[in-house]
N, C-alpha and C positions, 0 to 999 in steps of 0.2 A: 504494500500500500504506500502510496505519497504522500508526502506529511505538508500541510500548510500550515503558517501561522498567518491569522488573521486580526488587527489593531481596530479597533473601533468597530467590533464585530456586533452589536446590539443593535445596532438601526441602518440605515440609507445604506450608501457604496457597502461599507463593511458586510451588511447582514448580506447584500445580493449577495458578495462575493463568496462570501462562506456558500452560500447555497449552491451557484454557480461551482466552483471547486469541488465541491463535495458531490455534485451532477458528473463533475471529470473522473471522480474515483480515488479523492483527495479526504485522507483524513484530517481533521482538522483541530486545532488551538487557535481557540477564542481566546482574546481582549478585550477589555474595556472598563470604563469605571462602574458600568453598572450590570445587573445579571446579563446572559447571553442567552436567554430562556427558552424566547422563539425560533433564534439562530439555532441554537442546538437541537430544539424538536427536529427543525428542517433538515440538517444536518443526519440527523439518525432517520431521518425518514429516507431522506437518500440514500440509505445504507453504509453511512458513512460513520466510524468511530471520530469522536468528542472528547476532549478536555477543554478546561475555561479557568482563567488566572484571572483576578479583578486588582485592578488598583492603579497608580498612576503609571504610568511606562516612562513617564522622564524619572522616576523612582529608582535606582539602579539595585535595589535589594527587589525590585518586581520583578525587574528582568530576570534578574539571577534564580528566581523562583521559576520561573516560564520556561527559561533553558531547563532548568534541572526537571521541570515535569517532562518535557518531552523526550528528554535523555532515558528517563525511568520507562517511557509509557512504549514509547518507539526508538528510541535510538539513532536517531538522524530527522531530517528536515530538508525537505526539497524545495519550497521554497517558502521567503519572507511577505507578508504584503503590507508594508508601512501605512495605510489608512490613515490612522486617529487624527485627527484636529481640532484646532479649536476658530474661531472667528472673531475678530476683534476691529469693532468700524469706528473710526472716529478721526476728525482732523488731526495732523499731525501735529499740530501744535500745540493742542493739549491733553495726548497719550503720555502720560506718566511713566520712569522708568521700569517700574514695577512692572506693570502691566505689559508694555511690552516683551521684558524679558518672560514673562509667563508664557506669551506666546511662541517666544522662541523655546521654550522648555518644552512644551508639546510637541510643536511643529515640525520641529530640527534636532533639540539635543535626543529627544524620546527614537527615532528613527536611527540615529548614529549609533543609541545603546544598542539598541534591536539589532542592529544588521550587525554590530561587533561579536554578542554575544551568539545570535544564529549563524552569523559568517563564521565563527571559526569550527562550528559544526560541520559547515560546508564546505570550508579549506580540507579540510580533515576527510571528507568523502569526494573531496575534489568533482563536488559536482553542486548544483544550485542555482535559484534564480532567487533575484530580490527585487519587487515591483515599488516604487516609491509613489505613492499618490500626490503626488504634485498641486500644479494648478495654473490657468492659465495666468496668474497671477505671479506665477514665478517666469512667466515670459513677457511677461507686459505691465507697466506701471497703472492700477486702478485708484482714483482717488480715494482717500478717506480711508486706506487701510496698509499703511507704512509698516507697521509689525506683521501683518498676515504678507503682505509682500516681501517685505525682505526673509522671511520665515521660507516661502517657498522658492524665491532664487536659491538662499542657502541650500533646499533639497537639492533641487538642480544640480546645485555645484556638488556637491554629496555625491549624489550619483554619478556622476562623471568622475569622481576621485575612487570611487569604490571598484567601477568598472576598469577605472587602466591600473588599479593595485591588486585585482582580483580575477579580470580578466583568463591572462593566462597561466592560471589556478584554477582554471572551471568554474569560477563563478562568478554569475553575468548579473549586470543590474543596471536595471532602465526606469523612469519614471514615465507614469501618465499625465497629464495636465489637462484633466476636465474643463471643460466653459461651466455657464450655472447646468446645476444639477437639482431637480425637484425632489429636494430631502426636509428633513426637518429641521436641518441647519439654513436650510431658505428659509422656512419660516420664520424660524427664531430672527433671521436677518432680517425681515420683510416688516416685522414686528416693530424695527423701530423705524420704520417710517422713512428709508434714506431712498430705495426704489419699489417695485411692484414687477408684478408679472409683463405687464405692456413695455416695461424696461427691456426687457432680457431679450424677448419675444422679436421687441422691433430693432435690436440692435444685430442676431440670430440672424447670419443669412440664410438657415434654415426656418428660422421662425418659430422656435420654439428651445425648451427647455433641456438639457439631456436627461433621460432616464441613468438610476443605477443598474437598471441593465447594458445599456449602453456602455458605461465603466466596466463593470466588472466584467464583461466579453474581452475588451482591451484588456485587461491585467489578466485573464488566460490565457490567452495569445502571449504575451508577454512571458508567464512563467512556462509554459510547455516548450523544453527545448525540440520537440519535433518540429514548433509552427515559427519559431524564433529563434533556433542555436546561435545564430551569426550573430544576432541583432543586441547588443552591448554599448550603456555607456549615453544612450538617447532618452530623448525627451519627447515622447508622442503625445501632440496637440489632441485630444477627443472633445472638440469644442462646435463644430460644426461650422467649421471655417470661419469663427470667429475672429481669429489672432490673423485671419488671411485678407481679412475683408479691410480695405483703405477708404470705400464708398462715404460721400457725406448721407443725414439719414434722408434727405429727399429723395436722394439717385437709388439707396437701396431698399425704399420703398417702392418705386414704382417700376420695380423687378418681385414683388410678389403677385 
């Protein structure tokens, strides 16, 4: 069986992907700060064995918990998938340093522990993939969110350091970089009022939002070295040609 660990395994991207994975034949290790409940039903409904570790993942005695279940349970790991985040909107002028560094605690240092601690699992079987969920925010500057931005360049840059020192060691690692995705971290963002649905929608040269299914297919493809072996070290946009499109919004309006 193939072992996943999956970060922010309790809702949106996280929960598809466990599901998704576990549809491949993918045992699985849930994350997250809160139970994995429904994840893991689906999980064993897929026919897929379950473990689940709670607590902060920038925590580095969580991590060291996580490795050692899966060392016990399965004894290797095929691949990582860096999920968990957090979201933080606010001019840059008055995010506090506190706050910011919180985000990069999640965002970036939590991913670095993860992939130290499962990477050297994977040195070790000289084989592995590590999916970094990204964002198109680590490809492009959005206003009003300076900590969640530079949180995801750092992945970026991550990933591209992980890939040419792990490369050729057998193990690969690329990030995803979603556009918006309709989860419950939209909400929460929606909540305070900075955009809306008609935002994403008309800015989308597809005109809409991405599903977490949409994700989680990309971070399979990504971790199956039969669909991916070569592919090492990149940043795949899953935005719907958001980051591509230059159009002002009159001209790419009246192209739908």
């Amino acid at each position: 069986m193939k072992i996943a660990i999956v970060t922010g395994a309790a809702q949106g991207i996280g929960r598809r992907t466990a599901e998704v994975l576990a549809g491949a034949g993918y045992g699985l290790l849930l994350m997250d700060m809160q139970a994995c409940t429904a994840t893991a039903a689906a999980v064993r409904a897929a026919g897929g064995e379950v473990e689940e570790v709670l607590g902060d993942i920038s925590d580095v005695a969580v991590v060291r918990r996580a490795v050692a279940v899966v060392r016990e349970r399965w004894g290797r790991v095929d691949v990582l998938v860096n999920n968990a985040g957090i979201s933080f909107i606010a001019p840059a002028e008055t995010v506090e340093g506190k706050a910011f560094l919180r985000v990069l605690e999640v965002n970036l240092l939590a991913p670095f522990l993860l992939a130290k601690g499962f990477g050297a699992m994977m040195l070790e079987q000289k084989s592995g993939s590590i999916v970094n969920v990204a964002s198109i925010a680590g490809l492009v500057g959005i206003g009003d969110r300076s900590a969640y931005n530079a949180s995801k360049h750092g992945l970026i840059g991550l990933t591209r350091t992980l890939a040419a020192e792990w490369g050729g060691r057998g193990v690969r690692c690329n990030a995803v970089c979603p556009g918006w995705v309709k989860t419950e971290m939209d909400v929460a963002d929606q909540a305070g009022g900075g955009y809306n649905d008609a935002d994403i929608e008309g800015a989308n040269p597809m005109g809409r939002f991405a599903t977490p299914e949409n994700i989680a297919r990309a971070i399979l493809f990504l971790a199956e070295p039969e669909q991916s072996g070569f592919i090492n070290g990149q940043a795949l946009p899953v935005d719907g040609g958001w980051t591509t499109d230059g159009s002002w919004q009159s001209l790419r309006m009246r192209k739908r």
